[in-house]
C-alpha positions in Angstrom: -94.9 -77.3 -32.8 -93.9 -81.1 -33.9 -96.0 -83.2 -34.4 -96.3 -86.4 -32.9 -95.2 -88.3 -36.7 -92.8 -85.7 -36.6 -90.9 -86.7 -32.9 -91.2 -90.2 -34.1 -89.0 -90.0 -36.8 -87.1 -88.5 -35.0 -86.7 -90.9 -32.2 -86.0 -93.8 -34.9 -83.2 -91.9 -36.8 -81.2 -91.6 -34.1 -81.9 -95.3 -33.1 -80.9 -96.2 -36.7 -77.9 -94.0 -36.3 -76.3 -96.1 -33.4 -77.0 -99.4 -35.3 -79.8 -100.5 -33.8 -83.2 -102.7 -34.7 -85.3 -99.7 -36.2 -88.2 -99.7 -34.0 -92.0 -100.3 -35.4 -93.8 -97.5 -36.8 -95.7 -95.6 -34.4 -99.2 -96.4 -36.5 -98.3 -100.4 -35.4 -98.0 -99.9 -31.8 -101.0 -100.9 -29.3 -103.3 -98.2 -29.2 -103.3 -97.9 -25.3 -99.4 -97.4 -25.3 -99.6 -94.4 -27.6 -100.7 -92.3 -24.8 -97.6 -93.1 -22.5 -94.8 -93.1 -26.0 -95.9 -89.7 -26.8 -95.2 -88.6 -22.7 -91.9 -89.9 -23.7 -91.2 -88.4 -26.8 -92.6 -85.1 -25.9 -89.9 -84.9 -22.4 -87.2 -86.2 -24.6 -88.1 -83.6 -27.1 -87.8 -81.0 -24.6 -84.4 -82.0 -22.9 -82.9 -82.5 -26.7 -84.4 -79.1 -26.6 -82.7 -77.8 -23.8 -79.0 -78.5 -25.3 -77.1 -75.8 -26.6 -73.7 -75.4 -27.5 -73.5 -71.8 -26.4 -71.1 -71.3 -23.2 -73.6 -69.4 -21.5 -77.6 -69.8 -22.2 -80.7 -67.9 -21.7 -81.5 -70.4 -19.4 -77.8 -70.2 -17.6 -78.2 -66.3 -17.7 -81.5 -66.7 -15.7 -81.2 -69.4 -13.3 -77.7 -69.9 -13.1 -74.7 -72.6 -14.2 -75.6 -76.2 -14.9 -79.6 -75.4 -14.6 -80.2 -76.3 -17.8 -78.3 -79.4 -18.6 -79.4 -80.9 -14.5 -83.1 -80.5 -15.7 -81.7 -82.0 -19.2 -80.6 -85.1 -17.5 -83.5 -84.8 -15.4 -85.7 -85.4 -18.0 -83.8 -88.1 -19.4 -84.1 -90.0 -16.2 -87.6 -89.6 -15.9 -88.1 -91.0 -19.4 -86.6 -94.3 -18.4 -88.6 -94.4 -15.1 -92.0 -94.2 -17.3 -90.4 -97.0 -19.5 -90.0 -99.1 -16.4 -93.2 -98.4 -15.2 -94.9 -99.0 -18.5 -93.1 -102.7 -18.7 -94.2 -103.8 -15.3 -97.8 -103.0 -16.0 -99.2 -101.6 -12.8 -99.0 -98.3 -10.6 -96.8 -97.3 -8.1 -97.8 -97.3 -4.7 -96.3 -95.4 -1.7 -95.6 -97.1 1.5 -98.6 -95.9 3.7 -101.2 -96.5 0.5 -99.8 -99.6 0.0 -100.7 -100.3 3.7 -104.2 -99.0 3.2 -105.6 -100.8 -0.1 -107.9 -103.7 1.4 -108.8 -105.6 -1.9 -107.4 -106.9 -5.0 -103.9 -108.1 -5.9 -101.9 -105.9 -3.9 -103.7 -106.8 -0.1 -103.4 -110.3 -1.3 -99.5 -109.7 -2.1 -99.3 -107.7 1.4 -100.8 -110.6 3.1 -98.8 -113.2 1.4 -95.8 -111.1 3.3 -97.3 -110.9 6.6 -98.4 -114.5 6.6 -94.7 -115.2 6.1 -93.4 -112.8 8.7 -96.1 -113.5 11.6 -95.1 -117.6 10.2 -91.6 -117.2 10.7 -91.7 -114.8 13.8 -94.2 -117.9 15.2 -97.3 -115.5 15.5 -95.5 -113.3 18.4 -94.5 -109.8 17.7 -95.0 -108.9 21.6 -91.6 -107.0 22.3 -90.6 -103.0 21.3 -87.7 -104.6 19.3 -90.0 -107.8 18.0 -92.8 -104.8 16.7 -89.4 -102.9 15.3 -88.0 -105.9 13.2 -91.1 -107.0 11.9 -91.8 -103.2 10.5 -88.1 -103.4 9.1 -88.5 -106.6 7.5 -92.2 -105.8 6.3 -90.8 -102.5 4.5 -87.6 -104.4 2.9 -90.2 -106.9 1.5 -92.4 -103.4 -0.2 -89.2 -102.6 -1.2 -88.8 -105.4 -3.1 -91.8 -104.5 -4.9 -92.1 -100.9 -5.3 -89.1 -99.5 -4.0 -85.1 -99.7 -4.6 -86.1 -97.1 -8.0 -87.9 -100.6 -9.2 -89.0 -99.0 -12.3 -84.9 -98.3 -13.3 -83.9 -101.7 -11.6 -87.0 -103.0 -14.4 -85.7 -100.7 -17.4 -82.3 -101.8 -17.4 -82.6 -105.7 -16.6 -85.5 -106.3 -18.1 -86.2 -103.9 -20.7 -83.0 -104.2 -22.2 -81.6 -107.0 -24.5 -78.3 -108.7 -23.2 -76.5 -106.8 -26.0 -77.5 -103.4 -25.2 -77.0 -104.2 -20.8 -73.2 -105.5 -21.9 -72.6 -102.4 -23.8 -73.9 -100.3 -21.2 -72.0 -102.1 -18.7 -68.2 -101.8 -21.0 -69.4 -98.0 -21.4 -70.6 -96.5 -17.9 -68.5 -96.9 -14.6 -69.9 -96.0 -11.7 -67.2 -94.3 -9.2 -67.4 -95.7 -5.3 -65.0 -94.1 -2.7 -65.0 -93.5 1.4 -64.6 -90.5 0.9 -65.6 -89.4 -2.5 -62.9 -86.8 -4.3 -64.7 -84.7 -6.9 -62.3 -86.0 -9.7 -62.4 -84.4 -12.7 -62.7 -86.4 -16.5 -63.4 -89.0 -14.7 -64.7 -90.7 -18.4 -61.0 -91.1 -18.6 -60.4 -93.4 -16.2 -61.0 -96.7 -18.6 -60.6 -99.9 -18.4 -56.4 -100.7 -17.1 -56.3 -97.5 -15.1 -53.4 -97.5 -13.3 -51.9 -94.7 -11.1 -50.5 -94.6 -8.0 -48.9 -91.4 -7.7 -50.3 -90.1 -4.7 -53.2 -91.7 -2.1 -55.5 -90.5 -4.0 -55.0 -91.8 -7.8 -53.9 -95.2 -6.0 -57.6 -95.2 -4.3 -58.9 -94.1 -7.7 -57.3 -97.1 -9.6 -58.3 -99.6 -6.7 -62.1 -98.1 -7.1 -61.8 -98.5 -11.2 -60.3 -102.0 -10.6 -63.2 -103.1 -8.4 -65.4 -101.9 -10.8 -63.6 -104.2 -13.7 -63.9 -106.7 -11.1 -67.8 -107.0 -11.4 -70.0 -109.2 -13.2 -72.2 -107.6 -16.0 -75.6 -107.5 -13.7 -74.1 -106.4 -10.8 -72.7 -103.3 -13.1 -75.5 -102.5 -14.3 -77.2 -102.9 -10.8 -75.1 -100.7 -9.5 -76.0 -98.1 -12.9 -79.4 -98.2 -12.3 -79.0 -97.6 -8.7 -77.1 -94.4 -9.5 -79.6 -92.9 -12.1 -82.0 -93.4 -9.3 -79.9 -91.6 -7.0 -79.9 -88.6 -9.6 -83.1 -88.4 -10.0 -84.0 -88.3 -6.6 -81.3 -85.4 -5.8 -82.7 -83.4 -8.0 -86.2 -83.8 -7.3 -85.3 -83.0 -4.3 -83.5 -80.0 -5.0 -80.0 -81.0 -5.6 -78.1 -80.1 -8.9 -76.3 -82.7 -10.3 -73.1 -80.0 -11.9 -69.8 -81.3 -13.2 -67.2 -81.7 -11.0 -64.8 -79.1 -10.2 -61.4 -79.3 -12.0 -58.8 -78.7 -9.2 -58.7 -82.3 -8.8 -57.2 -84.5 -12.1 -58.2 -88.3 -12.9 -54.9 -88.0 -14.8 -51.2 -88.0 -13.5 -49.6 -84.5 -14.9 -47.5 -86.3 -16.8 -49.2 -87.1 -19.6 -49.9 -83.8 -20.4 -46.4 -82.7 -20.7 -45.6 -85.7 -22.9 -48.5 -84.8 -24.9 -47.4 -81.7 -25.3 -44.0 -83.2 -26.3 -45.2 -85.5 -28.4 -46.7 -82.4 -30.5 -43.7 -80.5 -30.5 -41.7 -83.3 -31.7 -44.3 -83.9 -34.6 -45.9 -87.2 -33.3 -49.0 -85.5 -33.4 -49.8 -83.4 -36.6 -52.7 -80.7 -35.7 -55.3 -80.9 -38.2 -57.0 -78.0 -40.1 -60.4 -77.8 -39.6 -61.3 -78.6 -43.2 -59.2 -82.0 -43.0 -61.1 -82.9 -39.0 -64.5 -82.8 -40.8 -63.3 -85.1 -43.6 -62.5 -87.5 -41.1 -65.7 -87.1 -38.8 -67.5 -88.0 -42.1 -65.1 -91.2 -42.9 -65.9 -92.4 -39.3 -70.0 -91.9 -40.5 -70.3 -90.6 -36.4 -69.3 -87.8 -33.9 -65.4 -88.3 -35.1 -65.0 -88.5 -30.9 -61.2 -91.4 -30.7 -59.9 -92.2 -27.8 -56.8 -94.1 -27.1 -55.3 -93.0 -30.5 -51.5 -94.6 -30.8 -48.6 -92.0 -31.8 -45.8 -94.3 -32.5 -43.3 -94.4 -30.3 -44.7 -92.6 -27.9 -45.5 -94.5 -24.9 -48.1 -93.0 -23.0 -51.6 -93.7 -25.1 -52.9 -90.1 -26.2 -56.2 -89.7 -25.3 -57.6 -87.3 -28.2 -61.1 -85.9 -28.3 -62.4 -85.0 -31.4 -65.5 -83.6 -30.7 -63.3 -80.6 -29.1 -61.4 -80.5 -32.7 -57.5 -80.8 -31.0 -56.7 -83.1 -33.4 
């Protein structure tokens, strides 16, 4: 089994290897955090644990398709929940405890609230719909506390530099329809996404566009909202699975003209040998998108880590 030096290391190599401030030694850290990092690094150990590039896995072959990389991401998720909670520095409490507790800072922070509802409501809740507001507004203020996933809305705007939030923000999109189409690739649909083909790819562009539209908070407001949502379908039994592929972010067209584009020798096919010489030139995964092939017009979007190029 690893040891707990062992999953540090670990940990700060792959920080190192996307360029970021190496992290303190574990020896330097508080002694009451230890505890709660090595929670962390022993989850993330086991979802890094979990991945596999074989099409089908023991895991697959027992519990079926997507098991395995939903209780992956699961993992993940949780990981950034404990961070949250870790940085605010107190427990969660559900709604009906939170009710209960009589001393100490949390009834005083409960009856800061009610002083100001029973204040602004002038000290008469006497109605069915008066009694029903003033529960509403009570819960929204708990909410603004303990619920909305605080500990996610915490990680990612307070845990995180402004650096790290912007590059999270230019990276991750977060996909909004009425109704939702289970697009697939939908990592493809980048920043000047434009297709307007068919009802569909035109609501698809106008969802990308709103999203380009946003302010860096209320991106990653919107981000942290979703991981929430993830973690709560599957806690609650759902499986987050990739999306079918009957339905495609991209027009057709580009596919032929890629396919052209080969044929016509715009696009040379590398041997295997040559791909690995350039995966180490790049000093990364080798993974280029938006890769120009002269005249061509379309841009050719060519993933590496598949080796098609």
């Amino acid at each position: 089994m690893a040891s707990l030096d062992e999953l540090y290391r670990d940990f700060q190599a792959r920080v190192e290897s996307h360029g970021w401030a190496r992290s303190v030694d574990f020896e330097a850290l508080p002694e009451g955090l230890q505890p709660q990092i090595e929670r962390i690094l022993r989850r993330r150990a086991l979802a890094v644990a979990l991945h596999t590039d074989e099409i089908f896995s023991k895991i697959q072959k027992a519990a079926g398709v997507y098991q395995d990389t939903a209780l992956r991401l699961y993992l993940l998720l949780t990981c950034i929940e404990i961070i949250g909670e870790m940085y605010r520095g107190d427990s969660f409490y559900p709604f009906d405890t939170w009710l209960k507790i009589k001393q100490g800072p949390v009834a005083k922070e409960r009856k800061g609230i009610l002083d100001h509802l029973f204040s602004k409501s002038g000290g008469n809740i006497d109605t069915p719909g008066r009694v029903l507001k003033a529960v509403k507004m009570i819960h929204r203020r708990y909410q603004d506390v303990y619920g909305f996933a605080t500990h996610f809305h915490v990680f990612f705007h307070e845990c995180l530099d402004s650096a790290l939030r912007t590059w999270i923000a230019q990276h991750c999109w977060v996909y909004e329809d009425d109704p939702l189409t289970s697009w697939a690739a939908l990592h493809l649909v980048e920043l000047g996404y434009s297709y307007t083909h068919t009802p569909e790819l035109q609501r698809l562009t106008d969802s990308r566009r709103r999203w380009d539209s946003l302010a860096i908070d209320q991106r990653i407001q919107k981000i942290a909202r979703c991981c929430q949502l993830i973690r709560n379908d599957y806690t609650h039994g759902l499986i987050a699975a990739p999306a079918p592929q009957d339905k495609q972010s991209w027009f057709e067209d580009n596919d032929k003209q890629t396919l052209t584009a080969i044929e016509e020798g715009k696009i040379v096919l590398a041997p295997e040998e040559e791909f690995r010489e350039w995966q180490k030139l790049a000093q990364g995964s080798g993974t280029m998108f938006g890769v120009n092939t002269g005249k061509f017009q379309d841009r050719c979007r060519i993933d590496c880590s598949r080796e098609i190029l």
